[in-house]
BATISE-164820 format. One record per residue (C-alpha): residue in three letters; x, y, z. Coordinates in Angstrom, 3 decimals. Example, Ala and Ser with C-alpha at 12.3 -4.5 7.8 and 13.67 -1.06 7.14 Angstrom:
! residues 2
res:ALA, px:12.300, py:-4.500, pz:7.800
res:SER, px:13.670, py:-1.060, pz:7.140
//
This chain:
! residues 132
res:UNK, px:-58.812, py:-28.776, pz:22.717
res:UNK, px:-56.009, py:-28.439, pz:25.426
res:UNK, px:-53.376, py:-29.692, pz:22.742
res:UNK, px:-54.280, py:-27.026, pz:20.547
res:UNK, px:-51.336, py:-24.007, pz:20.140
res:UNK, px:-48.113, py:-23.651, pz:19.462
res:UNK, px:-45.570, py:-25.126, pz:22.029
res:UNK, px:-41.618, py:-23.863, pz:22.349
res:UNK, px:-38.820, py:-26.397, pz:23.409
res:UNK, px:-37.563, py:-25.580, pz:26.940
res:UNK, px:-35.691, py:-28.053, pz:28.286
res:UNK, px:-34.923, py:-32.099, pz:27.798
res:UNK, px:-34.550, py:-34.882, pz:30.204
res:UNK, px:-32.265, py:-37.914, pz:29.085
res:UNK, px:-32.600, py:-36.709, pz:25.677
res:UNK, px:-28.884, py:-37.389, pz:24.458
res:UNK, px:-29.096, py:-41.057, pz:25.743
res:UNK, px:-32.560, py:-41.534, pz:24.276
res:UNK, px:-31.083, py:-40.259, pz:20.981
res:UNK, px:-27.909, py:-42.696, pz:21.593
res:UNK, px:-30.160, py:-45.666, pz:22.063
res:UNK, px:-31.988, py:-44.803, pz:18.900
res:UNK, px:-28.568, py:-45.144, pz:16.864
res:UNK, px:-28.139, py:-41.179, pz:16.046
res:UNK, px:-24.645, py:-40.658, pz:15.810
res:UNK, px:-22.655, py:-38.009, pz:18.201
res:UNK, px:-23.027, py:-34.784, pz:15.639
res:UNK, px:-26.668, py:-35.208, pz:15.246
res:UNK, px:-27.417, py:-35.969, pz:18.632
res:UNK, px:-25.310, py:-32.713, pz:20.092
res:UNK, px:-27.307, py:-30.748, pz:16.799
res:UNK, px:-30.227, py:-32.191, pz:18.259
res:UNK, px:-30.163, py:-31.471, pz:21.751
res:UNK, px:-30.761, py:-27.629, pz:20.500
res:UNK, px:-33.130, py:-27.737, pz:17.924
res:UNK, px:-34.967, py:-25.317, pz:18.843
res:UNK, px:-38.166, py:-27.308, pz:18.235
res:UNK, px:-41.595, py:-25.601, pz:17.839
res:UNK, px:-44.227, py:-27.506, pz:17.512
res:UNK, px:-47.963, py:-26.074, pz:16.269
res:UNK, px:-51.174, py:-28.967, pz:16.962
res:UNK, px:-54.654, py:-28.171, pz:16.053
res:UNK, px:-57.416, py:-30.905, pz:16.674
res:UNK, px:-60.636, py:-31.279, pz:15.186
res:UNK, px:-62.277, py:-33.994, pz:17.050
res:UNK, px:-60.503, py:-36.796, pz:15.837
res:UNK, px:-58.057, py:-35.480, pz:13.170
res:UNK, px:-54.741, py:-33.527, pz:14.008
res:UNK, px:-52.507, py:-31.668, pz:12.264
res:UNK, px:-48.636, py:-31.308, pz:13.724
res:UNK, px:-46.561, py:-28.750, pz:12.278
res:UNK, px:-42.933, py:-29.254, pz:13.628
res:UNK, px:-40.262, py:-26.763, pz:12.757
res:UNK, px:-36.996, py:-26.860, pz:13.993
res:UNK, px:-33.116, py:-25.484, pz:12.882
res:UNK, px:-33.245, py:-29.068, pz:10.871
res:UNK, px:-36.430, py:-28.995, pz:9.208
res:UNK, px:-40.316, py:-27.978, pz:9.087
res:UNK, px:-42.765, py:-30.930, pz:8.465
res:UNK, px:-46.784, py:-30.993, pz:8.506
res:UNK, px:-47.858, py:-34.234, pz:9.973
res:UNK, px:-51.373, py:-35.018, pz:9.717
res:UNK, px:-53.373, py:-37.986, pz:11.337
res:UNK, px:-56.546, py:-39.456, pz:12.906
res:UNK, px:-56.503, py:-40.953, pz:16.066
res:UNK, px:-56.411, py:-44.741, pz:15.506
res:UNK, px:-55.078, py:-44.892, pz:11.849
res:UNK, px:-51.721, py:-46.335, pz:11.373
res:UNK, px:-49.714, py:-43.544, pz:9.085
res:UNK, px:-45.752, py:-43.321, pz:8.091
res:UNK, px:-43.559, py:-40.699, pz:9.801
res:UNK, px:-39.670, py:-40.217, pz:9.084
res:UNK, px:-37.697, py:-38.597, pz:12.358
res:UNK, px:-35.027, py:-35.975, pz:11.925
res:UNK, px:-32.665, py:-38.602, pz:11.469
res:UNK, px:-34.469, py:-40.059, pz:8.733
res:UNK, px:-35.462, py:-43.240, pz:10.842
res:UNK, px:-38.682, py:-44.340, pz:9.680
res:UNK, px:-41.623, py:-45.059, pz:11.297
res:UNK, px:-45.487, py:-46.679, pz:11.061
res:UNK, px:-48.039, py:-46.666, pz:13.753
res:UNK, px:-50.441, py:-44.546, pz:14.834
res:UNK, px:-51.756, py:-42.165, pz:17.940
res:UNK, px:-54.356, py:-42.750, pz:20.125
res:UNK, px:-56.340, py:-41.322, pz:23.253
res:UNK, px:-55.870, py:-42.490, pz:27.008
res:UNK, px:-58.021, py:-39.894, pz:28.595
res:UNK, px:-56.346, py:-36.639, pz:28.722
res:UNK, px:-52.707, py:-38.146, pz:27.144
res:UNK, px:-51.668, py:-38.815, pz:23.194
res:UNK, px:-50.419, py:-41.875, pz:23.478
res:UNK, px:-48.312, py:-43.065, pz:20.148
res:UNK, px:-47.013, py:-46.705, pz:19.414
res:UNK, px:-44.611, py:-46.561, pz:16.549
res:UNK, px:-42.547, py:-49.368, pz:14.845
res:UNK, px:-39.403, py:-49.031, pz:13.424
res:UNK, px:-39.432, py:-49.970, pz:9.834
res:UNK, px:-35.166, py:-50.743, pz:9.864
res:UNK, px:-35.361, py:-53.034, pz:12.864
res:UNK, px:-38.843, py:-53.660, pz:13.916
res:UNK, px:-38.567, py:-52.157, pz:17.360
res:UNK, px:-41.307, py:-50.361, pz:18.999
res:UNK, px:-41.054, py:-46.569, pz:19.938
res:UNK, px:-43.635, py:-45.356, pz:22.396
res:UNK, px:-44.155, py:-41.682, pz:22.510
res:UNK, px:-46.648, py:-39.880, pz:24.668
res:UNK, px:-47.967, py:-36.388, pz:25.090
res:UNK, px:-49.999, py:-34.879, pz:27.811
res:UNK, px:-50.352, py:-31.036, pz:29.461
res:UNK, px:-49.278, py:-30.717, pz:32.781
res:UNK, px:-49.451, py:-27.576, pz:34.317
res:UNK, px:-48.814, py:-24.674, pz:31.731
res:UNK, px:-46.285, py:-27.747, pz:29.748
res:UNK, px:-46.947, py:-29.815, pz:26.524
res:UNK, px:-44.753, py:-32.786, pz:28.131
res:UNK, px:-43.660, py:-35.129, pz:25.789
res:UNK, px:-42.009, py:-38.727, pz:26.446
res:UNK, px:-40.693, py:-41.228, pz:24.520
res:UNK, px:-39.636, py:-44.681, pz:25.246
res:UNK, px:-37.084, py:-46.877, pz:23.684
res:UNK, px:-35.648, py:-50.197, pz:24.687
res:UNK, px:-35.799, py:-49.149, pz:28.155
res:UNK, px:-34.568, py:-46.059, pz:27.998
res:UNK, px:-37.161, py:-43.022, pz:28.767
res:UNK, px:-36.632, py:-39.535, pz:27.624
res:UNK, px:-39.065, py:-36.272, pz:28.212
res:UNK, px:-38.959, py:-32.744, pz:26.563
res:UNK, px:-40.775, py:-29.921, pz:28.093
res:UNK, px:-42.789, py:-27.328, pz:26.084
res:UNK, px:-44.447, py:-24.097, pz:26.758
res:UNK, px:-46.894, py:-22.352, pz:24.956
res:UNK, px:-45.184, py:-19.626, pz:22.540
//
């Protein structure tokens, strides 16, 4: 499927204030800005697998489109909702377990990127990816 490879961070867009917004505190969110994220997605029809490694930590993250699952983020904010489908873009609605505030995230290929945005309390962040 067109998800399917291994994408390499390139660059962010608003990350810092996204982060900020979040609650991560000033050392994380400067660590985090260059984490040298990787991420690896294969899809079988419905079912993914995510494998995220970065200079903070390598995760496997597996799910089916539609399911609610758990997810902790780097920071260790944790998470329950679930990914779905919106023709060619991953679309993921996630509550926060601390607060009960929703996190949308989305992913979609444009051009030769993996483009992935989040959204939180009004504030909208993207990192760019390229296949690596």
């Amino acid at each position: 499927m067109a998800f399917d490879g291994t994408w390499k961070i390139d660059r962010n867009e608003n990350y810092e204030k996204f982060m900020e917004t979040m609650g991560v505190g000033m050392m994380k969110r400067k660590l985090g800005a260059h984490d040298n994220l990787k991420i690896t997605i294969q899809q079988d029809g419905n079912k993914f697998i995510v494998k995220e490694a970065s200079n903070f930590r390598n995760i496997e993250i597996e799910f089916t489109l539609g399911v609610n699952f758990e997810y902790s983020l780097a920071d260790g904010t944790e998470l329950s909702g679930a990914w779905t489908l919106e023709g060619n873009k991953l679309v993921g609605t996630f509550t926060r377990k601390d607060n009960g505030k929703v996190l949308k995230a989305y992913r979609e290929i444009m051009g030769d990127e993996l483009v992935q945005t989040y959204v939180y309390e009004g504030v909208e962040s993207k990192r760019f990816f390229k296949r690596g």
